[in-house]
C-alpha positions as a printed Julia matrix, in Angstrom:
97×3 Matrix{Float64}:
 -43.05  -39.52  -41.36
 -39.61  -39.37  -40.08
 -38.5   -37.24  -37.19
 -35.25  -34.85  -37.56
 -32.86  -35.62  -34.45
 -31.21  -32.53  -33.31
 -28.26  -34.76  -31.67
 -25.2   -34.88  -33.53
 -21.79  -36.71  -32.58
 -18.45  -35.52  -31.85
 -17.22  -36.03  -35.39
 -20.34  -34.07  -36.68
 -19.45  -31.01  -35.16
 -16.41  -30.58  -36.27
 -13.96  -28.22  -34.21
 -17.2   -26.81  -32.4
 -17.54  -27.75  -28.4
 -19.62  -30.85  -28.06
 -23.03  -29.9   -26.85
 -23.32  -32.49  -23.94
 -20.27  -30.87  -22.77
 -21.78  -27.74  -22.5
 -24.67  -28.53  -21.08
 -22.86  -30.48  -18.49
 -20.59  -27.74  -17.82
 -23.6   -25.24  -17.66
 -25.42  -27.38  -15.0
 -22.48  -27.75  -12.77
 -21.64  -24.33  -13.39
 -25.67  -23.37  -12.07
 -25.61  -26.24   -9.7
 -22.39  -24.27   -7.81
 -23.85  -21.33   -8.04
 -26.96  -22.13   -6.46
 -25.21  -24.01   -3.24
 -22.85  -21.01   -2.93
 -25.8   -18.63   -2.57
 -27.8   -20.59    0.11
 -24.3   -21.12    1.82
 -24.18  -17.41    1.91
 -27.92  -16.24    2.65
 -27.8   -18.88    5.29
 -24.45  -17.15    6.81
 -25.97  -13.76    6.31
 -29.73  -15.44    8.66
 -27.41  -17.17   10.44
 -25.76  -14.02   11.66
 -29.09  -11.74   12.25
 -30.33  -15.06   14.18
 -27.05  -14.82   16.13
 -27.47  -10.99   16.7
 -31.05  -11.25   17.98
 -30.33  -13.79   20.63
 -26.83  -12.07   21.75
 -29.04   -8.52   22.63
 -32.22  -11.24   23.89
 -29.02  -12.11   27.0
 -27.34   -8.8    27.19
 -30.89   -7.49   27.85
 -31.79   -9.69   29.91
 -28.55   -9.22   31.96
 -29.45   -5.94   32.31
 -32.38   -6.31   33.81
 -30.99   -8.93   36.31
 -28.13   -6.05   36.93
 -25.28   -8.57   36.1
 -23.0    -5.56   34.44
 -19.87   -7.9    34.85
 -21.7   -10.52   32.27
 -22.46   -7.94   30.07
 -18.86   -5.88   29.71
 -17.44   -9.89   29.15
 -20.3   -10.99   26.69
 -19.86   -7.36   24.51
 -15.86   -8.06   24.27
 -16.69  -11.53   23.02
 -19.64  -10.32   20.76
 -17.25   -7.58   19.29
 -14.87  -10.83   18.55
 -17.15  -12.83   16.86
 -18.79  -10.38   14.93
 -15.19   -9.15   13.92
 -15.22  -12.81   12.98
 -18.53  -13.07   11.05
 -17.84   -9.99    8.93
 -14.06  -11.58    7.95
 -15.73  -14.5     6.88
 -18.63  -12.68    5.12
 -15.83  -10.82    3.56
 -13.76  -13.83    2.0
 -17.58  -15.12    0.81
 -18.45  -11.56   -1.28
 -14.83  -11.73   -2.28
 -15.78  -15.76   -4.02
 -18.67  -14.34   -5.46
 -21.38  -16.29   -3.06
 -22.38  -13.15   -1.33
C-alpha cells in the first residue's frame, strides 16, 4: 500500500505561491498579531492598574488633609493620562488595540 504525499515542490506548482511560503507567512503573520494584542491588553491593565493606585494616594491624601499633594499629583495625573490615551491612540491606529 503506498501512501499519497500531499507535498509538492516549487517546480510542481507551477506559477502558484509555494505552500511553505504561505504557511510561513501565515504563522508570522498570527504570531504578530498575537504579541501586538497582549502588548495592547497589557497597556490597556496596565493603565486601570495605574488609575486604581493614583485615586488609592489622592485618597489617602485627603484624608491626611495634604490638599497641596493632591492639586500637584491631579496636574501630573491629567499629564500622564493625556499621555496614556496618545499612546493608546497610535496602538488602535496599528491595529493592536
Amino acid at each position: 500500500m503506498q501512501t499519497q504525499s500531499h507535498e509538492m515542490t516549487v517546480q510542481d506548482q507551477g506559477s502558484r505561491e509555494p505552500a511553505a511560503l504561505v504557511a510561513r507567512t501565515m504563522d508570522t503573520l498570527a504570531l504578530t498579531w498575537s504579541i501586538g494584542i497582549g502588548i495592547g491588553y497589557l497597556f490597556l491593565i496596565s493603565l486601570i492598574c495605574w488609575i486604581g493606585y493614583r485615586c488609592f494616594l489622592v485618597y489617602h491624601a485627603g484624608i491626611s488633609g495634604d490638599y497641596p499633594f493632591i492639586t500637584a499629583e491631579l496636574g501630573t495625573d491629567l499629564l500622564i493620562v493625556a499621555a496614556y490615551f496618545g499612546i493608546a491612540l497610535v496602538l488602535r491606529k496599528m491595529g493592536y488595540i
